[in-house]
TIRO-2110 file (N, C-alpha, C; in Angstrom, 1 decimal):
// TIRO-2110
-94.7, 222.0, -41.8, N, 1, A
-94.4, 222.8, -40.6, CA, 1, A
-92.9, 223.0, -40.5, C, 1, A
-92.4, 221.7, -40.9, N, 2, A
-91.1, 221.9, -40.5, CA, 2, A
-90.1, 222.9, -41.5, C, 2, A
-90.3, 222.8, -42.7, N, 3, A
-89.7, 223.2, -44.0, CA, 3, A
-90.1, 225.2, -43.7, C, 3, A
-91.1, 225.4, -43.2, N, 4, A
-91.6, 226.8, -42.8, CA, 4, A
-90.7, 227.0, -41.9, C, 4, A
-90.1, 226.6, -40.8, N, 5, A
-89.0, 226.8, -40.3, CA, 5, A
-87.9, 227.2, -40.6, C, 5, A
-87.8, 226.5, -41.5, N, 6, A
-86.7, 226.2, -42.1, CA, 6, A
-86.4, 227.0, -43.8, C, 6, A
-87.2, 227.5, -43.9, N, 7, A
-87.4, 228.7, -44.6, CA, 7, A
-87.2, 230.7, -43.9, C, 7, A
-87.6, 230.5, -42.8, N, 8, A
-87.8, 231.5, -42.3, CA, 8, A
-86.0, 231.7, -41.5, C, 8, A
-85.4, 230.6, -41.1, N, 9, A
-84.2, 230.2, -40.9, CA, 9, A
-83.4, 231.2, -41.8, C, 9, A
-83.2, 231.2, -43.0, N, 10, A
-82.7, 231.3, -43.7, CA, 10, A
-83.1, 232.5, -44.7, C, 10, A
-84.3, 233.2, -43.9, N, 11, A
-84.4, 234.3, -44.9, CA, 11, A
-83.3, 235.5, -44.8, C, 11, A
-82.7, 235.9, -46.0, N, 12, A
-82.0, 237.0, -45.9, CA, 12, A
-82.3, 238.8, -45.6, C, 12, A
-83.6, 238.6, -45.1, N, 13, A
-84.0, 240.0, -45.2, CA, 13, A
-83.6, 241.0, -46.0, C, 13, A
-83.6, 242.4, -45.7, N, 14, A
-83.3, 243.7, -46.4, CA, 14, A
-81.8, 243.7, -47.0, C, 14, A
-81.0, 243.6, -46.0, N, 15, A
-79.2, 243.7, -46.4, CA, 15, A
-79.3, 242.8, -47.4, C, 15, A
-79.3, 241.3, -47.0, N, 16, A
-79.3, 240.6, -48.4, CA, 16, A
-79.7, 240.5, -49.4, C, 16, A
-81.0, 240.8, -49.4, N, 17, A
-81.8, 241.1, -51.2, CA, 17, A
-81.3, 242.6, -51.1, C, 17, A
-80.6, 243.3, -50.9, N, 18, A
-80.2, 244.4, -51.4, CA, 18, A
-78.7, 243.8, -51.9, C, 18, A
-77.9, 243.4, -51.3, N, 19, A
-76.4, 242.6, -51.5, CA, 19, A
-77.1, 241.2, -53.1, C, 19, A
-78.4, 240.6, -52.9, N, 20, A
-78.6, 240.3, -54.4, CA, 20, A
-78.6, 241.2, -55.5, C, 20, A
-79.3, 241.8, -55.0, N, 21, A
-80.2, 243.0, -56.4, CA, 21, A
-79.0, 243.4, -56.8, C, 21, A
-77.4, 243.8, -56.3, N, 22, A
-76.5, 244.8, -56.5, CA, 22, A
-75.5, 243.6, -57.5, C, 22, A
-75.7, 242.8, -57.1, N, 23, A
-74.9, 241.7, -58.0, CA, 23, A
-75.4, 241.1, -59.2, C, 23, A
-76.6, 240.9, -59.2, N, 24, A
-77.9, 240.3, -60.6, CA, 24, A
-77.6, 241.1, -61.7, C, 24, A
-77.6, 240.8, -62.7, N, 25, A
-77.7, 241.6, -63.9, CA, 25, A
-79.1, 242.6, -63.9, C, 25, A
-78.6, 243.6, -64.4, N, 26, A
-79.5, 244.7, -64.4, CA, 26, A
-80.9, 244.2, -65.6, C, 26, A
-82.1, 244.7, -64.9, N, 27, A
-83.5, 244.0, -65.8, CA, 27, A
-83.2, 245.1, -66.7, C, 27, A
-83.1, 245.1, -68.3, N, 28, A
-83.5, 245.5, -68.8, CA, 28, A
-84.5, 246.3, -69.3, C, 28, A
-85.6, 246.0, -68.8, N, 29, A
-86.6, 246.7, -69.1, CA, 29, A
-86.8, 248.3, -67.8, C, 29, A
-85.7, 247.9, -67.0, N, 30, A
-85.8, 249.1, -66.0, CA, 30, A
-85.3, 250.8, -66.8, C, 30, A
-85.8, 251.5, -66.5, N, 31, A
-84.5, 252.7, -66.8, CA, 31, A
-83.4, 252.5, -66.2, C, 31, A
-82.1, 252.7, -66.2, N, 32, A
-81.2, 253.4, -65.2, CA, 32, A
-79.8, 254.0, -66.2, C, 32, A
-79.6, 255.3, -65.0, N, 33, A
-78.9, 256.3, -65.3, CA, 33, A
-77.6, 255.7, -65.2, C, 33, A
-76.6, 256.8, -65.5, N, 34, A
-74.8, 256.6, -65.7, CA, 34, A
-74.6, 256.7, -64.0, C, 34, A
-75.5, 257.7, -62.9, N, 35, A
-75.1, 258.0, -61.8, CA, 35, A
-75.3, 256.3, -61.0, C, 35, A
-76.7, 256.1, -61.5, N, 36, A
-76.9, 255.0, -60.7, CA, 36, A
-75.9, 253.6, -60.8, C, 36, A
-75.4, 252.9, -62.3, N, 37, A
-74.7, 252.3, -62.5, CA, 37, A
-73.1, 252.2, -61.7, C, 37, A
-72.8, 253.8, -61.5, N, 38, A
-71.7, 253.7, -61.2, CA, 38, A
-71.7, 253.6, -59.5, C, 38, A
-72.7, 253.9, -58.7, N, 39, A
-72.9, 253.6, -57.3, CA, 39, A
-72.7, 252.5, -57.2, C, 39, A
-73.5, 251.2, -58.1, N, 40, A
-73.6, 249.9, -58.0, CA, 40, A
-72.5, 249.8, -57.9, C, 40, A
-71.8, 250.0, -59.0, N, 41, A
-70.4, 249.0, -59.3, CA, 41, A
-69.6, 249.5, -58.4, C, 41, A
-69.2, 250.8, -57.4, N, 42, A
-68.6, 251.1, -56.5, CA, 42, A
-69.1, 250.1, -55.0, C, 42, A
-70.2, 249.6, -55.4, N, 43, A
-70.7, 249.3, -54.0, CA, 43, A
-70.3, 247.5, -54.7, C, 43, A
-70.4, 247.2, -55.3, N, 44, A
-69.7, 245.8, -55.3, CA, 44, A
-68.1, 245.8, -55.4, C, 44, A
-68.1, 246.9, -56.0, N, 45, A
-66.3, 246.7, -55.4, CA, 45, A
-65.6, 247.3, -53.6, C, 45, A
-66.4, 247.6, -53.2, N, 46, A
-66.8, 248.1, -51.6, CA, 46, A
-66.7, 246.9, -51.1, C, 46, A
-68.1, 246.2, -51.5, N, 47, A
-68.1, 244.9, -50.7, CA, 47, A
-67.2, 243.5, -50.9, C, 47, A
-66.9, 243.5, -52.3, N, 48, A
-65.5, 242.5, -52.5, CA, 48, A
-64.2, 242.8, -51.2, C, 48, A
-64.0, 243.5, -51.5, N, 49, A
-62.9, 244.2, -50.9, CA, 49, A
-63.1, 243.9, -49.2, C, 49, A
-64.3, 244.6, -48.7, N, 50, A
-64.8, 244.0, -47.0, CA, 50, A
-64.4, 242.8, -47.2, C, 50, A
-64.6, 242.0, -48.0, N, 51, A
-65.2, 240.8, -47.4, CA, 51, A
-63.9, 239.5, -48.0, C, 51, A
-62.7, 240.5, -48.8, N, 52, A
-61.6, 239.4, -48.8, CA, 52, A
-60.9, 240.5, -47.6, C, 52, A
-60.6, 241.4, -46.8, N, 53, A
-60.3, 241.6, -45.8, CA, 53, A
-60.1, 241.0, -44.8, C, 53, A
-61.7, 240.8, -44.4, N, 54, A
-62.3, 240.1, -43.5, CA, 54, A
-61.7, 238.5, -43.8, C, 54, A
-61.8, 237.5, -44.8, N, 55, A
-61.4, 236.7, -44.7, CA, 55, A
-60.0, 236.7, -44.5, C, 55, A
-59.1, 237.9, -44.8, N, 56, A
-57.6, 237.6, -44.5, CA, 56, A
-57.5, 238.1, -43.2, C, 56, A
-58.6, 238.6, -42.4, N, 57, A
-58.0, 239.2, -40.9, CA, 57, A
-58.5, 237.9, -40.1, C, 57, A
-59.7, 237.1, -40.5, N, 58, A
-59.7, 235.7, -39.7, CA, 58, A
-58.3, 235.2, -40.1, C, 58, A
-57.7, 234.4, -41.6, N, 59, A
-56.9, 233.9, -42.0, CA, 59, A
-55.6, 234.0, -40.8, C, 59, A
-55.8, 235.6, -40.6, N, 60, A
-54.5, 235.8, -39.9, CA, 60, A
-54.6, 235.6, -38.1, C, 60, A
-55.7, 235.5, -37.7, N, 61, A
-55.9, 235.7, -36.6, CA, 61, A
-55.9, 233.8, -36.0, C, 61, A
-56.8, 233.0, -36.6, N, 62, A
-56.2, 231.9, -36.9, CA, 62, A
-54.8, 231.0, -36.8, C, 62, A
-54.0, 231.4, -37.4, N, 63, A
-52.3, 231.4, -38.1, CA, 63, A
-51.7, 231.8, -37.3, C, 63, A
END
């Protein structure tokens, strides 16, 4: 009972298994295009970028 809690705690929903899937190595066995590859990689360099931001705008607010 308790671990079900504690599972559901912690589920990442839609944002996050989409924020996984974009970082995982691509399955081989999938198709994918030059257009799609290059979304990905714009969108992990999108989100790098938020998210050392964000860490340097706490850093600074902090400080």
């Amino acid at each position: 009972m308790m671990s079900n809690k504690i599972k559901e705690f912690f589920q990442v929903g839609e944002v996050g298994n989409y924020f996984i899937r974009v970082f995982k190595k691509p399955d081989p066995d999938k198709k994918s295009n030059f257009n799609l590859r290059m979304m990905h990689g714009i969108n992990k360099i999108s989100i790098v970028v938020f998210l050392a931001a964000l860490i340097f705008w706490i850093f600074r607010r902090l400080s």
